[in-house]
C-alpha positions as CSV (number, residue, x, y, z in Angstrom):
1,X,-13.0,28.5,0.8
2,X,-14.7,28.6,4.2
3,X,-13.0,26.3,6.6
4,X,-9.6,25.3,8.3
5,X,-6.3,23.1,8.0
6,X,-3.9,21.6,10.3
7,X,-0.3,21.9,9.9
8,X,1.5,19.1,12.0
9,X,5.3,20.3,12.3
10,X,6.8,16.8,13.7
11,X,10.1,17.9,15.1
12,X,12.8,17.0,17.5
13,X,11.6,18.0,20.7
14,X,7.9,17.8,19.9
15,X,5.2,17.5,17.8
16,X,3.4,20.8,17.0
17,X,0.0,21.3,15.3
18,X,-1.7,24.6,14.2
19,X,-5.4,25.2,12.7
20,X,-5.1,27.6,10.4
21,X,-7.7,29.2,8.2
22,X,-7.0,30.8,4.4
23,X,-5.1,33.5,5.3
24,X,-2.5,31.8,7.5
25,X,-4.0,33.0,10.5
26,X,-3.8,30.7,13.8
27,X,-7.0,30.0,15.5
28,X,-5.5,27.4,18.0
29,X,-2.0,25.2,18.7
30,X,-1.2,22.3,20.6
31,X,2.1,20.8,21.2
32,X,2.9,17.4,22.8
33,X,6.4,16.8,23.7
34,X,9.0,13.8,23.1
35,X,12.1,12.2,24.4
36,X,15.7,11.5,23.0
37,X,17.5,8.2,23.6
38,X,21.1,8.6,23.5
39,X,22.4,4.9,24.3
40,X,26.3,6.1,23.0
41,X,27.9,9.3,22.2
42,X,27.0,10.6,19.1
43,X,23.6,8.4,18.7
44,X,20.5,9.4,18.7
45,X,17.1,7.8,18.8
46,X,13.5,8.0,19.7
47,X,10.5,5.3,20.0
48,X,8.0,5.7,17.1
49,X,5.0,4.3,20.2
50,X,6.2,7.9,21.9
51,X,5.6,9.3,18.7
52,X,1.8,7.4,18.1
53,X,0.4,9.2,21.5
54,X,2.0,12.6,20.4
55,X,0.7,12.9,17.3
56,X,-3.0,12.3,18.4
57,X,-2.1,14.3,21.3
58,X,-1.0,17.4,19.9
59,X,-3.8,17.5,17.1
60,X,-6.5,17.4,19.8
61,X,-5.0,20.1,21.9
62,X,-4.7,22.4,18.6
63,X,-8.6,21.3,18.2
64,X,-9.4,22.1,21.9
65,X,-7.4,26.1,21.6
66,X,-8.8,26.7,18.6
67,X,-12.6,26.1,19.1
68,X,-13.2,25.4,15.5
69,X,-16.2,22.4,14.7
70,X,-14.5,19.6,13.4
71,X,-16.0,19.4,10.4
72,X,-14.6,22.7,9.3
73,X,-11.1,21.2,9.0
74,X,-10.6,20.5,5.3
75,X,-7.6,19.0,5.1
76,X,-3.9,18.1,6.9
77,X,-0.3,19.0,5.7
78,X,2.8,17.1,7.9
79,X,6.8,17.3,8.2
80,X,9.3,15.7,9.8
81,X,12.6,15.7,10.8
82,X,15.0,14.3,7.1
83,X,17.2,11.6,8.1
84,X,15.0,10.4,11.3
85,X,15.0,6.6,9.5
86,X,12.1,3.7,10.7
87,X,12.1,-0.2,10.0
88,X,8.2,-1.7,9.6
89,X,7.7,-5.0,9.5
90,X,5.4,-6.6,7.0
91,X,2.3,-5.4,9.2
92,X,3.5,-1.6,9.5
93,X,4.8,-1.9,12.8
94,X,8.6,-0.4,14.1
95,X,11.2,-2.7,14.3
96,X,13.2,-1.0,16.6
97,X,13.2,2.9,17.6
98,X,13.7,5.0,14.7
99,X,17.0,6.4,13.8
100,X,17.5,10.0,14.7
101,X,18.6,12.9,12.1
102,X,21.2,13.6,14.6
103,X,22.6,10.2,15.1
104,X,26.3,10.4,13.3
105,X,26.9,6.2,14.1
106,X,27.1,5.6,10.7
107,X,30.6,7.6,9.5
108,X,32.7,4.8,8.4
109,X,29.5,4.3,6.3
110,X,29.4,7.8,5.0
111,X,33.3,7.3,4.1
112,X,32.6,4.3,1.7
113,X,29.5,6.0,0.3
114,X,31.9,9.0,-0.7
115,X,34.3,7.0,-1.8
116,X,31.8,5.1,-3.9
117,X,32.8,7.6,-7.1
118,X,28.8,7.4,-8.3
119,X,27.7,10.3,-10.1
120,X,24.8,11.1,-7.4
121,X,27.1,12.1,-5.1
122,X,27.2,15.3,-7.2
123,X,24.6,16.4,-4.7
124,X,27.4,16.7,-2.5
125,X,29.8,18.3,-4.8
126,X,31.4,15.0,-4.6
127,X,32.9,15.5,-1.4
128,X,32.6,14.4,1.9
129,X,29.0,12.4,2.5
130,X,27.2,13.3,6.2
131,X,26.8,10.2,8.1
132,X,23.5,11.8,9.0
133,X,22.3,10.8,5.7
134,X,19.6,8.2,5.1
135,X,21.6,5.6,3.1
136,X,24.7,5.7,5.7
137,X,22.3,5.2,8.4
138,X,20.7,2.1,6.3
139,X,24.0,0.6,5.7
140,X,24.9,0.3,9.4
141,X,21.8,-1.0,10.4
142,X,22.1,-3.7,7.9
143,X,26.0,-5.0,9.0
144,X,25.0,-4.3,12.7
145,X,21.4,-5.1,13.2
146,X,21.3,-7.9,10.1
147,X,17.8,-9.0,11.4
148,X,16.0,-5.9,11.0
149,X,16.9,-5.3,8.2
150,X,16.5,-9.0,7.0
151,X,13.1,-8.1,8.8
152,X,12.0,-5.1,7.3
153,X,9.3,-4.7,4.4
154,X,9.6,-0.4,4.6
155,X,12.2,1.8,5.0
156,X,11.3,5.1,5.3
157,X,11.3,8.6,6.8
158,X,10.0,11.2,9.8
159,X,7.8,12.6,7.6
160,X,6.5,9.2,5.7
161,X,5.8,8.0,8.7
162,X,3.9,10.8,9.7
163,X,1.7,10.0,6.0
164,X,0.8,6.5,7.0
165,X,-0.3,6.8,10.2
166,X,-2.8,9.3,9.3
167,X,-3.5,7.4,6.3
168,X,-2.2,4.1,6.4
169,X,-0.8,4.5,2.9
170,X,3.1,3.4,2.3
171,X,4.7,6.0,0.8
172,X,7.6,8.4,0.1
173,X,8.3,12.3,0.0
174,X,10.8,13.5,-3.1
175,X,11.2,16.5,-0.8
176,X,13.3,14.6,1.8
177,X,14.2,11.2,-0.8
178,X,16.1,14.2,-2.8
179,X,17.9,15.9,-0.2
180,X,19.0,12.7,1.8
181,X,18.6,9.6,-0.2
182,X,20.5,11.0,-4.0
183,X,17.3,10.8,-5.5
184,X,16.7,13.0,-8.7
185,X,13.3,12.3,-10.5
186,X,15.0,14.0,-13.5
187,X,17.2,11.3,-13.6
188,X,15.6,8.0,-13.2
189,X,14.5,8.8,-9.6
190,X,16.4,6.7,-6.9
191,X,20.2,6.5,-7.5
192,X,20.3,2.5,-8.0
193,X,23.9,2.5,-9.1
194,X,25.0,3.9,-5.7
195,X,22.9,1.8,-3.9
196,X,24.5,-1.2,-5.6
197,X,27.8,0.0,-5.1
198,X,27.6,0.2,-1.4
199,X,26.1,-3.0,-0.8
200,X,22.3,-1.7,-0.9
201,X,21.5,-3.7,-3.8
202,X,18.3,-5.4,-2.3
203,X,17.2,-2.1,-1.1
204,X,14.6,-1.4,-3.7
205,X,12.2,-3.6,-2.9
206,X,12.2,-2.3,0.8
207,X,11.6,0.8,-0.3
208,X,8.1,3.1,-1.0
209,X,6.9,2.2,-4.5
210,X,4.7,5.7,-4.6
211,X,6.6,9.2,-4.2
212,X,4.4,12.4,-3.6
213,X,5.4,16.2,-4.2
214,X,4.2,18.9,-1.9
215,X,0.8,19.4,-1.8
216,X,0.2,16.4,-3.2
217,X,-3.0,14.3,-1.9
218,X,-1.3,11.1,0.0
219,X,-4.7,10.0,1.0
220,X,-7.9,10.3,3.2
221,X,-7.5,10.3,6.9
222,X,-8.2,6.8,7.8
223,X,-11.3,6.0,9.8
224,X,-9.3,4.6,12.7
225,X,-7.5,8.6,12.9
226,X,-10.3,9.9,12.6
227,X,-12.0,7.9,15.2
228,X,-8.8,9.1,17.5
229,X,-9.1,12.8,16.5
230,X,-12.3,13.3,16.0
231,X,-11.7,14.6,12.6
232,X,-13.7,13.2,9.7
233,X,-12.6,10.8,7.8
234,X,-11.6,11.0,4.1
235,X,-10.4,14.7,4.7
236,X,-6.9,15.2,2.1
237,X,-3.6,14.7,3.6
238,X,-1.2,16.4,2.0
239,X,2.1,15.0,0.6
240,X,5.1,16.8,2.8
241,X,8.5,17.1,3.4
242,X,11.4,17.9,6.1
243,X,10.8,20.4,8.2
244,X,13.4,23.1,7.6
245,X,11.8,22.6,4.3
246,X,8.5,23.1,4.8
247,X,10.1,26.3,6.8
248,X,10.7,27.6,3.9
249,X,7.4,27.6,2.6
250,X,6.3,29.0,5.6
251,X,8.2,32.4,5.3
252,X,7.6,32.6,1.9
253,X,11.6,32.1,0.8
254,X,10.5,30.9,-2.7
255,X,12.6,33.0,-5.0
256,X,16.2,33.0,-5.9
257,X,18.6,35.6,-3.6
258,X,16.3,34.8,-0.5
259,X,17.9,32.6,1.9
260,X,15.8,30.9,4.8
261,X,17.5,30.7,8.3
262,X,15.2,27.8,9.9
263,X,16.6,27.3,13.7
264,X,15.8,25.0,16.2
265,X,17.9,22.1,17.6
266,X,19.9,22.5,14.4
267,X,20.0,25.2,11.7
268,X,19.3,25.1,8.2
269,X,20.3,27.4,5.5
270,X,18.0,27.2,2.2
271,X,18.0,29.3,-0.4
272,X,16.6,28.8,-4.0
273,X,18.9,29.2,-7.1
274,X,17.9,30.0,-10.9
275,X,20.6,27.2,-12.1
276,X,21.7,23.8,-11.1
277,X,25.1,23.9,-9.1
278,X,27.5,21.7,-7.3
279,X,29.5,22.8,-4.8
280,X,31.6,20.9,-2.1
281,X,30.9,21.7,1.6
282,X,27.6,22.7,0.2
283,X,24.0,20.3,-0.1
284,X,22.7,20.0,-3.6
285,X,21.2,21.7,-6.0
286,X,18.1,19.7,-5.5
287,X,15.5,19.9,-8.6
288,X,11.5,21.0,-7.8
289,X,11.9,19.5,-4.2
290,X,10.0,22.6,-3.6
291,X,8.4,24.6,-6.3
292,X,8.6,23.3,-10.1
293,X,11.5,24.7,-12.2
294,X,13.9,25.9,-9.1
295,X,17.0,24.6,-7.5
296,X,17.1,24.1,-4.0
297,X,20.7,24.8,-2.1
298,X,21.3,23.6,1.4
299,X,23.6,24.2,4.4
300,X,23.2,23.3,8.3
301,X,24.6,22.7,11.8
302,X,23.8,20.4,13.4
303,X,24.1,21.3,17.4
304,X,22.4,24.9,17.8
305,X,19.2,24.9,20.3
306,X,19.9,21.6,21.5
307,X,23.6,23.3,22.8
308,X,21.8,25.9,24.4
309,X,19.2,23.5,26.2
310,X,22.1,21.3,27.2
311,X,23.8,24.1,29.0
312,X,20.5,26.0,30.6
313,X,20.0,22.2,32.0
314,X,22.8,21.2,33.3
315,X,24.8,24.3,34.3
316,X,22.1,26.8,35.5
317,X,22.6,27.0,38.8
318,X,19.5,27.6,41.9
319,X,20.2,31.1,42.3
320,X,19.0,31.8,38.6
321,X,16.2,29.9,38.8
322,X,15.4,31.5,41.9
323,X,15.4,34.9,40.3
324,X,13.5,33.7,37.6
325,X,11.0,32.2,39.8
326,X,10.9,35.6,41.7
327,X,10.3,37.8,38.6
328,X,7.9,35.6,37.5
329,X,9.8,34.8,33.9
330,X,11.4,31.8,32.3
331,X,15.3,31.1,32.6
332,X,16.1,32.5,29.3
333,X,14.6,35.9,30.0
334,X,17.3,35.7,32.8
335,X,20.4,34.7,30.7
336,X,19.3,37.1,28.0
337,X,19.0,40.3,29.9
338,X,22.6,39.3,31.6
339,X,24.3,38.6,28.0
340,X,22.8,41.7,26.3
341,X,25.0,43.6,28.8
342,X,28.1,42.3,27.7
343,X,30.3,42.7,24.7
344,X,30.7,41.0,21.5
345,X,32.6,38.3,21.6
346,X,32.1,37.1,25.6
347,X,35.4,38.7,26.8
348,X,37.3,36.8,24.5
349,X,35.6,33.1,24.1
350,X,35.2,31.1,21.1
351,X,32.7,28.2,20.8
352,X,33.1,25.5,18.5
353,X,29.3,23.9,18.0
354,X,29.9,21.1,17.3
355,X,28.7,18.9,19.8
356,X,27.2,16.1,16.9
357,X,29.7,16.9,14.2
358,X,29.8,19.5,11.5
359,X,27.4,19.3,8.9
360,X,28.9,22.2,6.6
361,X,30.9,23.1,5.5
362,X,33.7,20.5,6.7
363,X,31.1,17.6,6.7
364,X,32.8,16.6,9.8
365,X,31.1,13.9,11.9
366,X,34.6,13.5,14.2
367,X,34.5,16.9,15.4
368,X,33.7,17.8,18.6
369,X,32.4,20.9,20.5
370,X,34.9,23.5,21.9
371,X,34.8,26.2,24.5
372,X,38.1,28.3,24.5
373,X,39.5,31.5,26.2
374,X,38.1,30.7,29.5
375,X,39.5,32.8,32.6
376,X,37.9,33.2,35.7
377,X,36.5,36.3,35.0
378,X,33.5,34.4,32.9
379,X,30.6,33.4,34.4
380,X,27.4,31.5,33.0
381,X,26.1,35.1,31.0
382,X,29.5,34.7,29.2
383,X,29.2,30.9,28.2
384,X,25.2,31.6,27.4
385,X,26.1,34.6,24.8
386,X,29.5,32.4,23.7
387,X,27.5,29.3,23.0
388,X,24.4,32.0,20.6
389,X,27.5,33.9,19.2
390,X,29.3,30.3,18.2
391,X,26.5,29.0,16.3
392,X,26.6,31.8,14.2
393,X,30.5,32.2,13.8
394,X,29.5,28.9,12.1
395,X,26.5,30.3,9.9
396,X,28.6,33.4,8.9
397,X,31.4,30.2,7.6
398,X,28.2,28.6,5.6
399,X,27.4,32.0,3.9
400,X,30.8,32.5,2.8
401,X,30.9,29.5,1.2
402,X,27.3,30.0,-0.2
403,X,28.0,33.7,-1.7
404,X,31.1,32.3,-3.4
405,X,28.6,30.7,-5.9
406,X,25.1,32.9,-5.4
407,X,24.2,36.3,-3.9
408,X,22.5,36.6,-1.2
409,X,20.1,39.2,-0.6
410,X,17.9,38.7,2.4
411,X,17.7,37.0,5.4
412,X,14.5,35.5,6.3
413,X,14.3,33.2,9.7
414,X,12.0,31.4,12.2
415,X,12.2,28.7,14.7
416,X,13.0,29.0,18.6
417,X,16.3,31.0,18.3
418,X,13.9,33.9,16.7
419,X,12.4,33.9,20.1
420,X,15.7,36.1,21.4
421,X,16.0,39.3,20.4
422,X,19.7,39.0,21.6
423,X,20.5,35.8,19.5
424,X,18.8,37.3,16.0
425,X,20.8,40.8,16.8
426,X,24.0,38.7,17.0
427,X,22.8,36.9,13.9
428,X,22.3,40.3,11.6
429,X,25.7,41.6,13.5
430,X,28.2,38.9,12.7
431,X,26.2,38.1,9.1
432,X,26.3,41.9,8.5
433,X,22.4,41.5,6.7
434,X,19.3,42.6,7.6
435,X,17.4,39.5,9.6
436,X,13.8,39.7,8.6
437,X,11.4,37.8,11.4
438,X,7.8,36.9,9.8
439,X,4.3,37.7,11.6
440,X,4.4,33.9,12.8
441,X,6.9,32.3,14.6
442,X,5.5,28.7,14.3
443,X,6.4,29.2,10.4
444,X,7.2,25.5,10.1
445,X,4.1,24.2,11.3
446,X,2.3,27.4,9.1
447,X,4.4,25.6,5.9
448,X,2.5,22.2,6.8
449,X,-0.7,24.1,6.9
450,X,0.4,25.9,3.4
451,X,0.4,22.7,1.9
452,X,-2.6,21.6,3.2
453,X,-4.3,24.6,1.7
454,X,-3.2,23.0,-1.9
455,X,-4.4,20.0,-1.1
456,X,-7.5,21.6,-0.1
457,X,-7.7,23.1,-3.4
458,X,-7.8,26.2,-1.9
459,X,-5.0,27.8,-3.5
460,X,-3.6,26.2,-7.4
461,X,0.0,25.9,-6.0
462,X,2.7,25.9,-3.2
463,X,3.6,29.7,-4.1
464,X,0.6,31.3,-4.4
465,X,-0.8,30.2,-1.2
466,X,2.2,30.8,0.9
467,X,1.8,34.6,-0.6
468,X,-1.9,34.5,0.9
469,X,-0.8,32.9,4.0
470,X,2.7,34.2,5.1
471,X,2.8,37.8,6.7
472,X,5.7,40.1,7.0
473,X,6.6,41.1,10.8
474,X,10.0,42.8,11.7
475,X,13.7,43.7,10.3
476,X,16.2,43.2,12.9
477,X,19.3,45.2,11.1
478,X,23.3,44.9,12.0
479,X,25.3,47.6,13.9
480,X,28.0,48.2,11.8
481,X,30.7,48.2,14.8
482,X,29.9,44.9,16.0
483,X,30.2,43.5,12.4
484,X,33.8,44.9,12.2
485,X,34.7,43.3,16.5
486,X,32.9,40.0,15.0
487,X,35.8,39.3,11.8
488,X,38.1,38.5,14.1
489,X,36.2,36.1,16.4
490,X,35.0,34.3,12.5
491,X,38.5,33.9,11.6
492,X,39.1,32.3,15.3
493,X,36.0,30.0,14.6
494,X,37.6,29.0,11.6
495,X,41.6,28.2,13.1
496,X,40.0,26.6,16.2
497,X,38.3,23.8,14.0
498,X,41.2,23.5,11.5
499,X,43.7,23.1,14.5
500,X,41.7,20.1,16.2
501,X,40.2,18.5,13.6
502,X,42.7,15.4,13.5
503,X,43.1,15.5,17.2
504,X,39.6,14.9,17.4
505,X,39.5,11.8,14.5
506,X,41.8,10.2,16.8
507,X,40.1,11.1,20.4
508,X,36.5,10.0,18.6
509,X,38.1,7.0,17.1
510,X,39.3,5.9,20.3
511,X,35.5,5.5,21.6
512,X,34.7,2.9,19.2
């Protein structure tokens, strides 16, 4: 079992790789950064050639930390971003830039597609269908962009993507085709009758023939990645997912009453159920998009990091930087220590994060962010602990919808908001449950590597390795008091979105 994996986490802001050996141990990480293009409010995109240098980038710099020979790798496991969509023309190459997850262009789409009355949209409790959503997205581009779509010979995902590059294999994931396409293997696969009744009846043959599981061997590295790596050629890469998924995996949330928190520049909520449910303003149950025989349950927002690194760059003025620079620490260590020190609730400001839309529980892509209760007694500490306490006013709304249907017993989290001490206290304070933080922070990228493992044959199966890999680190637990102070500033969440929401329909729909 001697030997190491890489697990490329293929995100938003970058594309990070860890080498990992059988115990989930890191011996090295590289990370190689990208760029949004936002060409209209509420788009999102980003140029696949940005994402070709990346990728060979940030595996060579995990290579170069970790000191490892390169024939010791054994095998690769990848993620994406669900709903980042690409167009390849008959030779493999982009169309036009890929699509972003957080691009919300397509909600007229999303309308029809919920109006539709197809029984796949049980996956969304037959209510309201995010225009994030792969099929949304591929509608637009076909009434908007008719010659790439005319054009294009695959249409496919982040993390399929990811697949044939190292590979050069065409293929799909049923971890992200479930969650964001209405696929259900258990019932015929792809949800044709949808498709058909949106106008995506031609769809089919655009789409990956060959779907892979999780773990599942995609391929060999092809000889040119290889070449570009320095890897060996022919090693397994393993079949993937999205990456709040593969999060999962990579803190061990694999059994029913766990939820995984995976944060970032969104936040997902996943937790595994023991039955098949529907449930409006909730995501699923998806079947085995996981492990085999469990139901997968999903919530998110979708503006949560990326709010924060929108206001620390374009509001943080010289003299905090100047400190910073002085004490020799980063901005955030700054605006941390300065929020700590004040109160729940920011002196009386409620943040609204929905700067893309709401994902869940209102499925809401015409509603906009919202800072209220200003005076001129806040300063930038008060908007930085508004804007962290916000984002989880608006998971505490997701939970409550969650534990109407399922208990909840834990709390288990990674990603860059478990970074703050202050933001995961304010997350076990206003949730009122213990927040458990595992050993490794990178626990997406450790999920990738997880699955690699399988492929590897190291381990028989997704479960058993993440118990061998995945380590327990701390408990952040909730101070009773601020729980109580929090209700209120919930239930103020709640009115502020209820009281705007057809104000902002008609200021959105004004922007075309």
């Amino acid at each position: 079992m001697a030997g190491y994996v890489l697990g490329i986490d293929a995100g938003t802001e970058s594309i990070r790789t860890g080498v990992y050996d059988e115990t989930g141990k890191c011996a090295g990480f590289g990370v190689s950064e990208n760029k949004n293009i936002h060409l209209h409010p509420g788009w999102g995109e980003q140029s696949p050639g940005q994402w070709e240098t990346s990728l060979v980038q940030s595996i060579r710099f995990s290579l170069a930390a970790s000191g490892v020979k390169l024939e010791e790798v054994k095998g690769i496991g990848v993620d994406g971003t669900a709903c980042t969509v690409l167009f390849l023309d008959k030779n493999g190459r982009p169309l036009r830039d890929a699509v972003m997850w957080m691009d919300i262009r397509a909600a007229a789409e999303a309308g029809e597609i919920a109006r539709c009355g197809d029984g796949a949209l049980e996956y969304v409790g037959f209510g309201n269908v995010s225009a994030e959503w792969f099929p949304c997205k591929v509608l637009w581009i076909k009434r908007h962009e008719e010659e790439v779509y005319r054009s294009a010979a695959t249409i496919f995902e982040h993390t399929d993507w990811l697949a044939y590059r190292l590979t050069g294999e065409i293929t799909g994931n049923v971890n992200t085709a479930s969650i964001r396409w209405f696929y259900n293997f258990r019932k015929g696969g792809r949800p044709v009758s949808l498709y058909d009744a949106v106008g995506l009846d031609d769809i089919e043959e655009k789409l990956p023939r060959r779907m892979v599981k999780p773990g599942e061997i995609v391929a060999g590295l092809s000889r040119e990645m290889a070449d570009l790596t320095g890897l060996k050629a022919g090693i397994p890469v393993a079949g993937g997912g999205a990456d709040a998924y593969v999060g999962v995996i990579g803190v061990n949330a694999l059994r029913p009453g766990q939820l995984a928190l995976i944060t970032g520049s969104s936040q997902l909520h996943i937790g595994l159920s023991d039955r098949e449910l529907h449930v409006k303003g909730l995501f699923g149950s998806f079947p085995d998009v996981l492990v085999p025989g469990a139901w997968v349950v999903e919530a998110g927002q979708i503006s949560t990091g990326s709010i924060m690194k929108w206001f620390m760059t374009n509001f943080i003025n010289g003299e905090i930087r100047a400190r910073a620079e002085r004490q020799g620490c980063s901005l955030y260590d700054i605006m941390n220590e300065e929020a700590a020190a004040l109160p729940p609730g920011s002196e009386g400001l409620v943040v609204l994060e929905h700067w893309q839309g709401n994902r869940t529980p209102w499925v809401d892509p015409s509603s906009r962010g919202v800072i209220r209760g200003l005076t001129l007694r806040h300063g930038p500490a008060h908007l930085f602990r508004a804007i962290m306490e916000g984002v989880v006013y608006g998971t505490q709304v997701i939970l409550d919808t969650m534990e109407r249907h399922f208990k909840i017993e834990e709390i288990i989290t990674c990603g860059g908001a478990a970074k703050s001490e202050l933001w995961m206290q304010i997350h076990a304070d206003v949730t009122g449950k213990p927040i458990l933080i595992p050993e490794d922070q990178n626990a997406v990228s450790l999920g990738s590597g997880i699955l690699a493992a399988v492929s590897a044959g190291w381990y028989p199966d997704i479960r058993s390795a993440a118990a061998a890999m995945v380590r327990k680190g701390k408990t952040v637990t909730p101070n009773p008091r601020h729980t109580e102070a929090y209700r209120e500033y919930v239930r103020q969440y709640e009115a502020t979105y209820h009281a705007l929401k057809d104000e902002s329909e008609k200021l959105v729909s004004t922007l075309g």
